[in-house]
C-alpha positions in Angstrom: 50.2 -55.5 -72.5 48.3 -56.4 -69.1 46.1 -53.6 -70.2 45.3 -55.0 -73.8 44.8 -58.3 -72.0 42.2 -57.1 -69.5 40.3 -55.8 -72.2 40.2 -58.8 -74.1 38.6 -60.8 -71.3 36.1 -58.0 -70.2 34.6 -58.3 -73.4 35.0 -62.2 -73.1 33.0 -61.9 -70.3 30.5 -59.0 -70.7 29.7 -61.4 -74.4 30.1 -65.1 -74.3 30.8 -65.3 -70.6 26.7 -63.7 -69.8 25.7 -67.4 -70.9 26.9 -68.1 -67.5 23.8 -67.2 -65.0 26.5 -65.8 -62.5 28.7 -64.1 -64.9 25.3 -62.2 -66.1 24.5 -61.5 -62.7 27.3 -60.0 -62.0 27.3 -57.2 -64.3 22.9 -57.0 -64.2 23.3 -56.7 -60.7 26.7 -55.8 -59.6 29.4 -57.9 -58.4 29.0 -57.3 -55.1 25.0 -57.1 -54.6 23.3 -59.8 -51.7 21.8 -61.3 -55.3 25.1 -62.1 -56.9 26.1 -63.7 -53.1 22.9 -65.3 -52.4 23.6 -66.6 -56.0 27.3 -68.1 -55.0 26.2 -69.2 -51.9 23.3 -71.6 -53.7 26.7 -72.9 -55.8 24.0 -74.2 -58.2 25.3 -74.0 -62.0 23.2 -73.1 -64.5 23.5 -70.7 -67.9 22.0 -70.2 -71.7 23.0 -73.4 -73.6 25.5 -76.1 -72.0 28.0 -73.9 -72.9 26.4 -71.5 -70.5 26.2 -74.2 -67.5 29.7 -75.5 -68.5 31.4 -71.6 -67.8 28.7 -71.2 -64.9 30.3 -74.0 -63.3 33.7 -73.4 -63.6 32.9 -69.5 -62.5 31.3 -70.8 -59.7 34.5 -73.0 -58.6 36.9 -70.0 -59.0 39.0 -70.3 -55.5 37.6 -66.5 -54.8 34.2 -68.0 -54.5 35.2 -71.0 -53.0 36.5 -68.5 -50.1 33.4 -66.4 -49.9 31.2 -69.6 -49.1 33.8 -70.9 -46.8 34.0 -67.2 -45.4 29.4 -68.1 -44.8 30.4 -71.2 -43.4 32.4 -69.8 -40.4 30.2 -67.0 -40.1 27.1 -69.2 -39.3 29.5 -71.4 -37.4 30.7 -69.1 -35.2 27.1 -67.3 -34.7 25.9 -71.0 -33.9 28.6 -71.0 -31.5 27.7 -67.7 -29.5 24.0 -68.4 -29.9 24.7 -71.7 -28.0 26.8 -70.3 -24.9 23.8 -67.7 -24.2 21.5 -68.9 -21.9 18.2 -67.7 -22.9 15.5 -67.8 -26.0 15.2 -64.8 -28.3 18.3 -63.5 -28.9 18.4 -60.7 -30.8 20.7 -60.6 -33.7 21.5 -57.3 -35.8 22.8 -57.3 -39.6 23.9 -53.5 -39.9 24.2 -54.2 -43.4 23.1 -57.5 -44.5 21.3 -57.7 -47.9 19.1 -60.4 -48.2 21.2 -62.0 -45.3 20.8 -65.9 -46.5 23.5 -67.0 -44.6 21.3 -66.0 -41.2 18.4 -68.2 -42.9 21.2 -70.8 -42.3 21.8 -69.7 -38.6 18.1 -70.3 -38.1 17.7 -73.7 -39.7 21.4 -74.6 -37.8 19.8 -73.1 -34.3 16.0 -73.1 -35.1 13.7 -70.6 -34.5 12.9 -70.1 -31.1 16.4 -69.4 -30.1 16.9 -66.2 -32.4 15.3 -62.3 -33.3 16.9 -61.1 -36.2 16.8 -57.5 -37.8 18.5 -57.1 -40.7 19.5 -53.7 -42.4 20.2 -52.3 -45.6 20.5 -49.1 -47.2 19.1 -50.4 -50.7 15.5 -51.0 -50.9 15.4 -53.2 -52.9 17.5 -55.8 -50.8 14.9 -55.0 -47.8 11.9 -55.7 -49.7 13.6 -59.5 -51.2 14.5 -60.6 -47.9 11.4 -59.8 -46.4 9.5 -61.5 -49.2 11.9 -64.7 -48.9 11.0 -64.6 -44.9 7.9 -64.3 -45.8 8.0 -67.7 -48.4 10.0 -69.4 -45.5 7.6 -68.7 -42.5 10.0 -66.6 -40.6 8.6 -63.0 -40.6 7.6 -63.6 -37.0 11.8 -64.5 -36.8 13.2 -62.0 -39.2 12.7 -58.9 -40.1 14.0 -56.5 -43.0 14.3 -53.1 -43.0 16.2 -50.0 -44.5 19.0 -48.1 -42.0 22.4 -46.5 -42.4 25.1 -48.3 -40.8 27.0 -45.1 -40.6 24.1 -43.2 -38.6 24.6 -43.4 -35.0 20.9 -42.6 -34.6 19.6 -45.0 -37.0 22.5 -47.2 -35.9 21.6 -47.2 -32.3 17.8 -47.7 -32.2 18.1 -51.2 -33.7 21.7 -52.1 -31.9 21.1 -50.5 -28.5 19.6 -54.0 -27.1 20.7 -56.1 -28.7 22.7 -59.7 -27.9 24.7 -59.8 -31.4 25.5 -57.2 -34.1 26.9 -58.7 -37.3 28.4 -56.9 -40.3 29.5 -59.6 -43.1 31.3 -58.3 -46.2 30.7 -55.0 -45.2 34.1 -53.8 -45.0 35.4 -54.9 -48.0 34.9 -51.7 -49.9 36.2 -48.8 -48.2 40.0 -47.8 -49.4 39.5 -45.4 -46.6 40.6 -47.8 -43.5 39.1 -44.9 -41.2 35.7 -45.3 -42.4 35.6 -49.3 -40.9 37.6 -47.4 -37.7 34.3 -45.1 -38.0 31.9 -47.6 -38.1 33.5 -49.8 -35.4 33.4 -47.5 -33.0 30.0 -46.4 -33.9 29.2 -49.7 -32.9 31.0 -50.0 -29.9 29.0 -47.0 -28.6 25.6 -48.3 -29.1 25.7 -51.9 -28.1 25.2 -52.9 -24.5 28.3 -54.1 -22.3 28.6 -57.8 -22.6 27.4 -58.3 -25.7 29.1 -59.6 -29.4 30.0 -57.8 -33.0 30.8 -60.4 -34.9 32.4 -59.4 -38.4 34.3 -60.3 -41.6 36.7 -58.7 -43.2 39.2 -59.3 -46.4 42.3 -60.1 -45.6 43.9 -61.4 -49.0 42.8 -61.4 -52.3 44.1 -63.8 -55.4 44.5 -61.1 -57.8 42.5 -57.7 -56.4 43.8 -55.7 -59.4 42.2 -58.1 -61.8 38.8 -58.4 -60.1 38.3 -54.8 -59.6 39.1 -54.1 -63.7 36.7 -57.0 -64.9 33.6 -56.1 -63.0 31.0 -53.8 -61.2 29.4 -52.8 -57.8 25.8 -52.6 -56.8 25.7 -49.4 -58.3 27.2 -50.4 -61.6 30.3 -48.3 -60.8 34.1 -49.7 -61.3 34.6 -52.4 -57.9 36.9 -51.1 -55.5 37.4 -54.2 -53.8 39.7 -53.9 -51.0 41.9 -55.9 -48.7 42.5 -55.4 -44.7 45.6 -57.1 -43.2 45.1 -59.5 -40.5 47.5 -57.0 -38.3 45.9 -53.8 -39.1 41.9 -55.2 -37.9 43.1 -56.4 -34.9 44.5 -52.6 -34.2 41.8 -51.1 -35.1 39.2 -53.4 -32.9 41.5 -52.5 -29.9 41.4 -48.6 -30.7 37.5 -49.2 -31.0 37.6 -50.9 -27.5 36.3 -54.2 -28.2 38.7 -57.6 -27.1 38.9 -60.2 -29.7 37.5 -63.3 -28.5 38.6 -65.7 -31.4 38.8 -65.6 -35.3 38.9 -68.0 -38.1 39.8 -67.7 -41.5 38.9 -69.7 -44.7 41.4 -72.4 -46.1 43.0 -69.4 -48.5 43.6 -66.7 -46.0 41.4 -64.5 -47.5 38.4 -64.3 -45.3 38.7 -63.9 -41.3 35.6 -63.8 -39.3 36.3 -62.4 -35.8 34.2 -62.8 -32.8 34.5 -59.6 -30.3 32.9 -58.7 -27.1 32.2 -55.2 -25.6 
């Protein structure tokens, strides 16, 4: 029955619901793609017909969505917060894995633009050369920088990391079913970045219905999502088997985003 059901709403959705802007998004460009986030973040309704804006609207108020902005909301908090206690200019701030990182073009309008360096990486191209343009539009490239880098390549890793004030990895680790591949790439980290200094992160902790998500929609790459979840008590043993000390966390109004705050 559940599997007669979930079939009837994919093709809801992959039909009727693309008059919805986001729900078209999220299958052109894959549910989990800085585009479709960048999208959410905006929380702007639109879509094909007023239909289209009428289901765009109540997509975009789905509680999972709600999360992921509040999830943006701490994040930038929380960087504000660190960016504030360091005394000097020109911190340098490190996405491993960031997209087309809007939520940092927060942190600089929140902190302005002589306080922060930012280098954000990707491993898709594409995301590199949008955030660079939007930079570009906004006057920041002398602030922000894209580029393309492997957050699993301790080289690549470490040239952009290994001075750095503040390495950042947001949504990242919401993907892997393999929990040792985020004990992987916390470590990684740990061995690059300078004594003293912050990786700030988020991670899913709960999920309103994971199974359903993963069955309606796609990745980036247009494969099946394999959303996952990491329990609150499981990160915080795998950041002290990666040798950072929690400094503080918070966690959206659902429970299902935590953004911790660690120090080296």
């Amino acid at each position: 029955m559940k599997k007669f059901i979930y079939i009837i709403v994919r093709l809801f959705l992959q039909t009727v619901g693309k008059l919805s802007t986001g729900i078209r998004m999220s299958y052109t460009y894959g549910f989990t793609s800085g585009k479709m986030l960048e999208y959410v973040y905006n929380n702007k309704p639109s879509g094909i017909t007023i239909a289209g804006r009428i289901l765009d609207k109540v997509y975009l108020s789905h509680v999972g969505w709600k999360a992921v902005r509040e999830r943006m909301f701490n994040l930038v908090e929380i960087l504000s917060d660190t960016v504030k206690n360091m005394d000097k200019n020109h911190i340098k701030i490190t996405d491993i894995a960031g997209g087309t990182g809007l939520y940092l073009f927060k942190l600089i309008k929140k902190v302005g633009k002589d306080r922060v360096r930012i280098v954000v990486r990707d491993i898709e191209e594409k995301w590199v050369i949008d955030g660079n343009k939007n930079a570009r539009n906004l006057g920041l490239r002398d602030v922000m920088r894209f580029k393309t880098g492997d957050a699993f390549s301790k080289k690549d890793l470490n040239y952009d990391i290994h001075n750095t004030d503040v390495v950042v990895a947001s949504g990242f680790y919401d993907w892997f079913e393999d929990k040792k591949l985020i004990e992987k790439s916390f470590k990684l980290i740990y061995e690059c970045i300078p004594r003293g200094k912050y990786f700030i992160f988020t991670i899913q902790t709960k999920h309103f219905n994971l199974e359903f998500t993963n069955a309606m929609f796609v990745d980036f790459h247009r494969n099946k999502l394999t959303m996952t979840t990491t329990e609150h008590n499981k990160v915080l043993e795998m950041i002290k088997k990666s040798g950072f000390k929690v400094v503080d966390f918070k966690t959206d109004s659902w429970g299902y985003y935590t953004v911790y705050r660690t120090l080296k």
